[in-house]
C-alpha positions as CSV (number, residue, x, y, z in Angstrom):
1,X,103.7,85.9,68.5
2,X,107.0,87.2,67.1
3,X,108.3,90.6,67.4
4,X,111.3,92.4,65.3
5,X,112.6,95.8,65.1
6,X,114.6,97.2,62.3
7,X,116.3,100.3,60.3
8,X,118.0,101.0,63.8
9,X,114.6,100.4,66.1
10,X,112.5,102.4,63.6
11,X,110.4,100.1,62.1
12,X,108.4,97.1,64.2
13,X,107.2,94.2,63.2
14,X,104.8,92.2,65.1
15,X,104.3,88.4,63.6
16,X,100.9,86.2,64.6
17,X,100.6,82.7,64.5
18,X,97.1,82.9,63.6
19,X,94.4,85.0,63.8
20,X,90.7,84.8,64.8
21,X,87.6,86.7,64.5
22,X,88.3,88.6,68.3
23,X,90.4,91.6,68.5
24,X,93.8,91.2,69.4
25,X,95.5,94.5,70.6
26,X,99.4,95.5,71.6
27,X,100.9,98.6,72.5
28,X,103.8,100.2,70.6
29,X,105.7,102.7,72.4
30,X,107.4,105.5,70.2
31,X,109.9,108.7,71.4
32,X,110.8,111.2,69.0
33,X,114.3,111.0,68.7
34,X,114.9,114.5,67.2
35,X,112.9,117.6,66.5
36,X,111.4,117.2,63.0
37,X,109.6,120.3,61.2
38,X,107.1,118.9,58.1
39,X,107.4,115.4,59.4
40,X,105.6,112.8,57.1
41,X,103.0,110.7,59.0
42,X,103.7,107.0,60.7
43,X,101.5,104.0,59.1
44,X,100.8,100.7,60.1
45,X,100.5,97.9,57.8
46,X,98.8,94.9,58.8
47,X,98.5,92.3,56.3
48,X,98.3,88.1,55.8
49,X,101.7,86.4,55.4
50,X,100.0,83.9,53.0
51,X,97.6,86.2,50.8
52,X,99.3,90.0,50.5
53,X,96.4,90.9,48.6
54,X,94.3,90.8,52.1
55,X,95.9,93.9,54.0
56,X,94.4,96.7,55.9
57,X,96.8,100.4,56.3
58,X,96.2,103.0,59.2
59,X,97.8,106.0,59.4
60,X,99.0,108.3,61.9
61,X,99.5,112.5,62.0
62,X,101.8,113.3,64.8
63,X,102.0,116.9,66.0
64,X,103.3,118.9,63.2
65,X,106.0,121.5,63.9
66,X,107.1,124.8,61.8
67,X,110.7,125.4,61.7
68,X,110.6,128.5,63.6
69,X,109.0,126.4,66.4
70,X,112.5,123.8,66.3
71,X,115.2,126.2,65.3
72,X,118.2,127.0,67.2
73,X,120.6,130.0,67.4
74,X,122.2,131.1,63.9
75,X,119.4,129.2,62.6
76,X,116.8,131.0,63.9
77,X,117.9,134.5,62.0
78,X,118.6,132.6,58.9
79,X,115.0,132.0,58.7
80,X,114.0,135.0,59.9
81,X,111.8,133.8,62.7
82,X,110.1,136.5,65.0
83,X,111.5,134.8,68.3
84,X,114.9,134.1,68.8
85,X,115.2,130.8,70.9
């Protein structure tokens, strides 16, 4: 197995030798870097290096934020949030 992150640790890639017909599981640990509002959801892409036409695609909803919920000082009244933070 070969493992490579890029775009600066934001994208993993997780290479097999081969495959069989028993599961084969890993662990990928993410942080949110930065508070996001409307944040796009996270897929994972799994397909065969020989055939790309055999591929399977999961995706991922992380907890969605509102802006009010993230924003900060000057911010806050621009949007005209109910709560100050």
């Amino acid at each position: 197995m070969k493992i490579k992150l890029l775009n600066q640790g934001t994208n993993v890639r997780v290479y097999y030798n081969s495959l069989g017909e028993f599961d084969s599981c890993f662990i990928v640990k993410a942080e949110r870097r930065y508070d996001v509002a409307l944040h796009r959801p996270a897929h994972v892409v799994v397909y065969d290096a020989v055939d790309k036409n055999v591929f399977a695609i999961k995706k991922y909803d992380g907890i969605v934020n509102q802006p009010c919920d993230i924003c900060q000082d000057e911010d806050c009244e621009t949007m005209a949030c109910k709560v100050a933070k």
